[in-house]
N, C-alpha and C positions, 0 to 999 in steps of 0.2 A: 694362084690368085687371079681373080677375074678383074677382066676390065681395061682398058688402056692405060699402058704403062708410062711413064715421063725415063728417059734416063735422066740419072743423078748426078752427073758431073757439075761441079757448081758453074764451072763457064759456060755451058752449054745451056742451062735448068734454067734461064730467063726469058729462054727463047716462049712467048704465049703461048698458050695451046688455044684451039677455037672454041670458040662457046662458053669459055668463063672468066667471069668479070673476078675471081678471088685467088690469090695465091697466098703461099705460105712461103715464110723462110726458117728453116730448119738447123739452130746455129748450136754444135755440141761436136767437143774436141777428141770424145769419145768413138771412134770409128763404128762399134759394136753398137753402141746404142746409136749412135746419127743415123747409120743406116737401119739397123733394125728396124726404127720408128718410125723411119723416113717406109720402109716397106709393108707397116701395117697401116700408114697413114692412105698407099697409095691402094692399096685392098680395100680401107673403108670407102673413099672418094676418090674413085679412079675416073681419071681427065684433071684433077686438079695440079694446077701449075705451082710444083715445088722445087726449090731450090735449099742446096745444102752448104753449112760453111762450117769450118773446122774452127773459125776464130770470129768473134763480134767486128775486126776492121773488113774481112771480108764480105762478112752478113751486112753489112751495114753499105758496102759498096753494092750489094744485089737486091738489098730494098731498094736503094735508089733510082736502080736500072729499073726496078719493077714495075714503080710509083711514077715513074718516068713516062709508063706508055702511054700511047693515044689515047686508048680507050679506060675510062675511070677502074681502077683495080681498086678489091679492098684487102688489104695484107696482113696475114696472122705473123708474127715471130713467136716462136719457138725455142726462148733463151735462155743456154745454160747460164747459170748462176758463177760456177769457177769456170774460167778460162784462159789459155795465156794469153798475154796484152792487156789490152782493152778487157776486164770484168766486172762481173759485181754491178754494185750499181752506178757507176760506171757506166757501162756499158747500156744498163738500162735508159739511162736519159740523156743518153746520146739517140738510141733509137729512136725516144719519145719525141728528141727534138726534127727527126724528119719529119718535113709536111707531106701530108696525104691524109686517107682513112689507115690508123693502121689499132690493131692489136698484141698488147706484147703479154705473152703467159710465158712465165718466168718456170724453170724449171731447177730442181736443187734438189740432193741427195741430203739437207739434211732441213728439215721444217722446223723449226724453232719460231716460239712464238717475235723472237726481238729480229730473226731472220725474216720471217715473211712480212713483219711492221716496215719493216724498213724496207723491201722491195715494192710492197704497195704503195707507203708514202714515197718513193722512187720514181714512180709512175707507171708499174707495171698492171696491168688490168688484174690478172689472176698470177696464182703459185699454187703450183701441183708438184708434188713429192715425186720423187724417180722410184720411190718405194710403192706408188698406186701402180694397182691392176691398169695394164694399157687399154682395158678396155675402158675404163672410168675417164681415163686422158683422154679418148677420141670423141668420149661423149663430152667433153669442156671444149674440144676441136668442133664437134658439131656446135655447140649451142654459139661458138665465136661468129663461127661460119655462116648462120644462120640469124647473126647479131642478136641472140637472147642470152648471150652472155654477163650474168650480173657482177658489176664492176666488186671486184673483191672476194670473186669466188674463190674458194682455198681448199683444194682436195690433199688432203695428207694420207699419209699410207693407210691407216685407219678407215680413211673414207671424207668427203663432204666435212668442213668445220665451220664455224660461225666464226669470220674475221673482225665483224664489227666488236667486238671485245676487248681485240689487242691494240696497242697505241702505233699510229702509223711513224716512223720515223723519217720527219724531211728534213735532207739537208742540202743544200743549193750545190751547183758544179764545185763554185768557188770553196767549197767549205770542202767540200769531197779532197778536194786538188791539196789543200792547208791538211789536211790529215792523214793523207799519206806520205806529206813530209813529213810530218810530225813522227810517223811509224818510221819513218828514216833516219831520225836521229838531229832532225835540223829545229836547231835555234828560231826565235823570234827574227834575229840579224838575217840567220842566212832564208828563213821563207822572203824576207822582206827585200833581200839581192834578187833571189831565185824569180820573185812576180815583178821586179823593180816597182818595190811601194816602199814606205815609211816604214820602220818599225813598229812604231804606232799602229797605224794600221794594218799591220801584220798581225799586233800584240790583239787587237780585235775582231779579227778575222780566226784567230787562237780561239776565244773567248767565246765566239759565235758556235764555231765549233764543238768548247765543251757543253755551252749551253743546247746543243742541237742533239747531243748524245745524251747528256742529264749525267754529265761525269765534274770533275771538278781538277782533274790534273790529267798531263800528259800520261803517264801510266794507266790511269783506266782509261781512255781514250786508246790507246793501244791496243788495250786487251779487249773492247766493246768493236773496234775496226777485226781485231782477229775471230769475234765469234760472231763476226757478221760475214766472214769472208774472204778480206777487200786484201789484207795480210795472212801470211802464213807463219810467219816468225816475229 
């Protein structure tokens, strides 16, 4: 591979390199794919300042070291979809809420049209499939990179799709946070101990919830959180 290399260590990978205002953070718990991509990324656009992280609490600690420097950076994330801890979307709008310039393309091994509604309505720019040719991913890494990036690009293993079709699903922190108690087994009582609020306003913050998925009871509300993700049981 030609071109100046970065090591990958993620402590070390914040350190700027000279001459570019753009970094990347590269967040996937997948050793084989983190670095693999992390090694074709640095072949297409070698001198670019990338940083790897196995988990979104660490990714989210090196965007902010990143965004942090002196000099104006503008930052791509790179974020898997499952991961442990912090994922899902989750994780997505936690990222969205750092301030700076940044970019988030969402990555996920399974494309579903109610998966990638809800990552964009999430606030993720794009979603590309881990089943697309990498070379199709680096050309969504260029277009970022080069801010022609149009908000809602969605490359699926197929190729390029037209996201404006599918319904975006949003659903605020709060409502995120109420539903994966809900996937836990907890009562209106106990959400309402767990946030210290009303039952009352637990019972609506439920309600907001199912209204936000387009379910009508804790059971599908379960099963729309499991084929979104966020649960695995």
């Amino acid at each position: 591979m030609g071109g100046a290399m970065t090591k990958v260590k993620p402590e070390a990978s914040t350190n700027r390199l000279p001459g570019s205002s753009q970094a990347i953070v590269l967040v996937d718990d997948h050793p084989l794919i983190r670095h693999g991509l992390a090694a074709a990324i640095q072949a297409r656009f070698p001198g670019l300042n990338l940083a790897l992280s196995s988990t979104a609490e660490e990714g989210l600690i090196l965007a902010r070291k990143i965004l942090a420097w002196p000099e104006p950076t503008r930052l791509l994330v790179l974020l898997d979809l499952s991961l442990p801890g912090l994922s899902g979307l989750s994780a997505i709008q936690n990222f969205r809420d750092l301030a700076g310039p940044i970019t988030i393309i969402t990555l996920s091994g399974n494309d579903e049209d109610l998966r990638v509604g809800a990552c964009l309505g999430s606030g993720a720019d794009a979603f590309v499939s881990k089943a697309a040719p990498v070379e199709m991913l680096l050309d969504v890494v260029q277009q970022s990179l080069s801010t022609s990036l149009k908000s809602g690009t969605w490359l699926s293993a197929c190729g390029f799709r037209d996201s404006s079709t599918i319904q975006r699903l949003k659903i605020t922190g709060r409502q995120l946070q109420v539903l994966l108690m809900i996937c836990s087994g907890a009562s209106n009582r106990d959400i309402a101990n767990e946030l210290e609020i009303t039952e009352i306003t637990a019972k609506t913050h439920v309600s907001g919830v199912f209204k936000a998925l387009g379910v009508a009871s804790r059971t599908q509300a379960i099963l729309m959180a499991q084929q979104l993700g966020l649960v695995t049981t």
